[in-house]
TORZASE-537862 format. One line per 2 residues: number of its first residue (from 0); their letters; for each residue x, y, z of N, C-alpha, C. Coordinates in steps of 0.001 Angstrom, whole numbers. Layout:
<pts>
NUM> a> X,Y,Z,X,Y,Z,X,Y,Z; ...
</pts>
This chain:
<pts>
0> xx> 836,-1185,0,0,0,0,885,1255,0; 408,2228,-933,1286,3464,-712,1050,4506,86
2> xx> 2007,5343,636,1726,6189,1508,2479,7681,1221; 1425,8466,1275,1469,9954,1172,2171,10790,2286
4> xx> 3046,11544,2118,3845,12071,2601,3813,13251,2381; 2987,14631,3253,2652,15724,2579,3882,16513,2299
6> xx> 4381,17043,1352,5561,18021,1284,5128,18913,-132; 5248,19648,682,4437,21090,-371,5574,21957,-36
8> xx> 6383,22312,-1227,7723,23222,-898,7912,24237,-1975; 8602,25294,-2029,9073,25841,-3046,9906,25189,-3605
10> xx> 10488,25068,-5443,11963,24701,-5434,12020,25035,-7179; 13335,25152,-7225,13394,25361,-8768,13500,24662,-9484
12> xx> 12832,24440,-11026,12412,23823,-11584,13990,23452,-12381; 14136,22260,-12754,15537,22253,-13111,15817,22280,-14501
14> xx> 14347,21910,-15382,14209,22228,-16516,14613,23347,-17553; 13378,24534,-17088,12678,25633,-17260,13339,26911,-16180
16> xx> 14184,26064,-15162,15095,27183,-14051,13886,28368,-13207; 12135,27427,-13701,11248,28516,-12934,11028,28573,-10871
18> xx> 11413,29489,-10797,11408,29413,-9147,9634,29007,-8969; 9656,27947,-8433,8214,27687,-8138,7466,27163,-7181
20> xx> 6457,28009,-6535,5898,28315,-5495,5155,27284,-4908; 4654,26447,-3762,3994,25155,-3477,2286,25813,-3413
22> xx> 1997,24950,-3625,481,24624,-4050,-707,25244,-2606; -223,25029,-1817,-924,25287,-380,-2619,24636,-182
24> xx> -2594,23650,-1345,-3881,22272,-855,-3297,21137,-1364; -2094,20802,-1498,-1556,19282,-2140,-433,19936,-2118
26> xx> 602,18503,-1978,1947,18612,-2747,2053,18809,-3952; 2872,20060,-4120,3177,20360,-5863,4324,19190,-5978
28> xx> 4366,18550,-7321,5254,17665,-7511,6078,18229,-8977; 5532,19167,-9815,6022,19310,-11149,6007,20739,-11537
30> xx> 6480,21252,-12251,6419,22879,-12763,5639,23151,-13254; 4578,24509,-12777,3562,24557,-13563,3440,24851,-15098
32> xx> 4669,25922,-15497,5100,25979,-16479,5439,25432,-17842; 6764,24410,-17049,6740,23520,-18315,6470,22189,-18316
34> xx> 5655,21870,-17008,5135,20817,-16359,6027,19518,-15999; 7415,19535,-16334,8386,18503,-15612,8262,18283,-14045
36> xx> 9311,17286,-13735,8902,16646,-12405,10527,16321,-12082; 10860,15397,-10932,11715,14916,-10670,11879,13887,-9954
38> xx> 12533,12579,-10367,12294,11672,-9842,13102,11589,-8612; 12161,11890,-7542,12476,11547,-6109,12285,10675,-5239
40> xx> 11077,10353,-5403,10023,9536,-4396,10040,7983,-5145; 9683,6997,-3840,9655,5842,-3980,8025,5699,-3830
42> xx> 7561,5749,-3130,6223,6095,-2485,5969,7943,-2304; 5023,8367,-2596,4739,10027,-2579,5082,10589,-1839
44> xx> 5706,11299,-1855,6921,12162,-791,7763,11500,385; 8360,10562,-7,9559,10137,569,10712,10479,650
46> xx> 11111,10505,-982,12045,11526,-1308,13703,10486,-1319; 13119,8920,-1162,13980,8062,-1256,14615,7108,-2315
48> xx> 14133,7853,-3499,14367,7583,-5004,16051,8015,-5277; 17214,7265,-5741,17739,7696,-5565,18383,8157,-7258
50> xx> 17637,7766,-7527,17822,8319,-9480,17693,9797,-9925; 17011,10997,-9638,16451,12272,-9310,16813,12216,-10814
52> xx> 16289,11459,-11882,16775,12061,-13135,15490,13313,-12902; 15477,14079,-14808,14208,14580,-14719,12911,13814,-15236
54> xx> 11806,14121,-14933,10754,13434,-15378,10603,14201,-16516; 10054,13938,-17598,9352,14650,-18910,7828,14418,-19337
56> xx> 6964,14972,-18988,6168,14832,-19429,5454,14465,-21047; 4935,13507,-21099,5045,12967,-22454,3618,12578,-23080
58> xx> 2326,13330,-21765,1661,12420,-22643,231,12951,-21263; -1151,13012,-21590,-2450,13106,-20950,-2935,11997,-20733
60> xx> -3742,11908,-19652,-5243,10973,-19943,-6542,11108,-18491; -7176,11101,-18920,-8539,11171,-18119,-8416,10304,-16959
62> xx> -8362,10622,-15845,-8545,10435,-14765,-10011,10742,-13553; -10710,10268,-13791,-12264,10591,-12584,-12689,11427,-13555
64> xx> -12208,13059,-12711,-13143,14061,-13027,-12043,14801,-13623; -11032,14432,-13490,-9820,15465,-14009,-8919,14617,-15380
66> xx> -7352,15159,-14584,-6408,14649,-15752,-5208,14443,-14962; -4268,13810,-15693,-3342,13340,-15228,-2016,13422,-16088
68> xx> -727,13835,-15744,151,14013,-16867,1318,12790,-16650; 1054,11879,-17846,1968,10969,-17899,3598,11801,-18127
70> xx> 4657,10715,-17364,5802,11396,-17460,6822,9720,-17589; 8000,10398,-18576,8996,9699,-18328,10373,9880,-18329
72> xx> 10575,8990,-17156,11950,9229,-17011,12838,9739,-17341; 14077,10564,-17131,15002,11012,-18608,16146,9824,-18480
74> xx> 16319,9132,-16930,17222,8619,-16905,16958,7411,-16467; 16245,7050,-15827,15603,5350,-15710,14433,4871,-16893
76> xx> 14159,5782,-17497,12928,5432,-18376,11741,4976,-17530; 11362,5199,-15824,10387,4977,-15448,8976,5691,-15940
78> xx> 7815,5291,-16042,6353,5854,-16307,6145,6269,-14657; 5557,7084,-15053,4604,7505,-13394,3255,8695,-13987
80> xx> 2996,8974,-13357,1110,9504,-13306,958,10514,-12615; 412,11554,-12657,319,12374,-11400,-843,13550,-12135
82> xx> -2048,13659,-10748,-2856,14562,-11461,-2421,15914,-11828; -3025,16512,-12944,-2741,17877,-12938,-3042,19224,-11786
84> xx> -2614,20151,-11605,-2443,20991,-10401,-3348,22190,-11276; -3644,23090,-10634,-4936,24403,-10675,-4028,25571,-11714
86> xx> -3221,25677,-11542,-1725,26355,-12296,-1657,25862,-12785; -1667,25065,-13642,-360,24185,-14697,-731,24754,-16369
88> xx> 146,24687,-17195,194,25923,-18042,-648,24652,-19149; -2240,25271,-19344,-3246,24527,-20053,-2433,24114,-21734
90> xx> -1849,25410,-21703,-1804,25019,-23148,-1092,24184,-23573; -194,23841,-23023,1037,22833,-22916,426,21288,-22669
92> xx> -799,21202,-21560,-1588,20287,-21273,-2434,19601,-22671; -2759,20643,-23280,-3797,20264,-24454,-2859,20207,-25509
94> xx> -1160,20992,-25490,-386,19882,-26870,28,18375,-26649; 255,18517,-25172,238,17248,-24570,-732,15617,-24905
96> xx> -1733,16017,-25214,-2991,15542,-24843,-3362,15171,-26687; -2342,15886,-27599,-2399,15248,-28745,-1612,14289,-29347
98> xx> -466,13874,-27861,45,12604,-28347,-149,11063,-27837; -1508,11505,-27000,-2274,10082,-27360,-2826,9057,-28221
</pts>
């Protein structure tokens, strides 16, 4: 079973170099900007991943009521999932969302 680990932080995006601000109702996990991530976590905010490549977002899909931005690895080639955040830069979401 996995376990959530709240960590909602500022930090810079290592991509895009955007200083970016935490969410203050969820852990931000990715840039809203250019929507990358970083592989940290073993389980959601652990932070015991010890690969930290970058994540790349590569890809949408429907989740409940929302969405979710597939990402992969730059340096393990892992998949991971994570819903989209209230910020996250739409338009980038919907070029995203045409390589399904």
């Amino acid at each position: 079973m996995k376990r959530f680990n709240m960590i909602d932080e500022d930090f810079l995006c290592e991509n895009c170099h955007t200083l970016v601000s935490k969410l203050n109702y969820t852990a931000r996990d990715h840039c809203p900007i250019c929507l990358y991530s970083k592989h940290l976590d073993i389980n959601p905010g652990d932070r015991q991943n010890t690969c930290h490549g970058l994540m790349e977002p590569i890809g949408i899909e429907k989740y409940k009521d929302t969405y979710k931005i597939i990402y992969k690895c730059q340096k393990c080639s892992l998949i991971h999932k994570n819903k989209i955040a209230i910020d996250d830069n739409m338009d980038l979401i919907i070029e995203l969302s045409s390589n399904n």
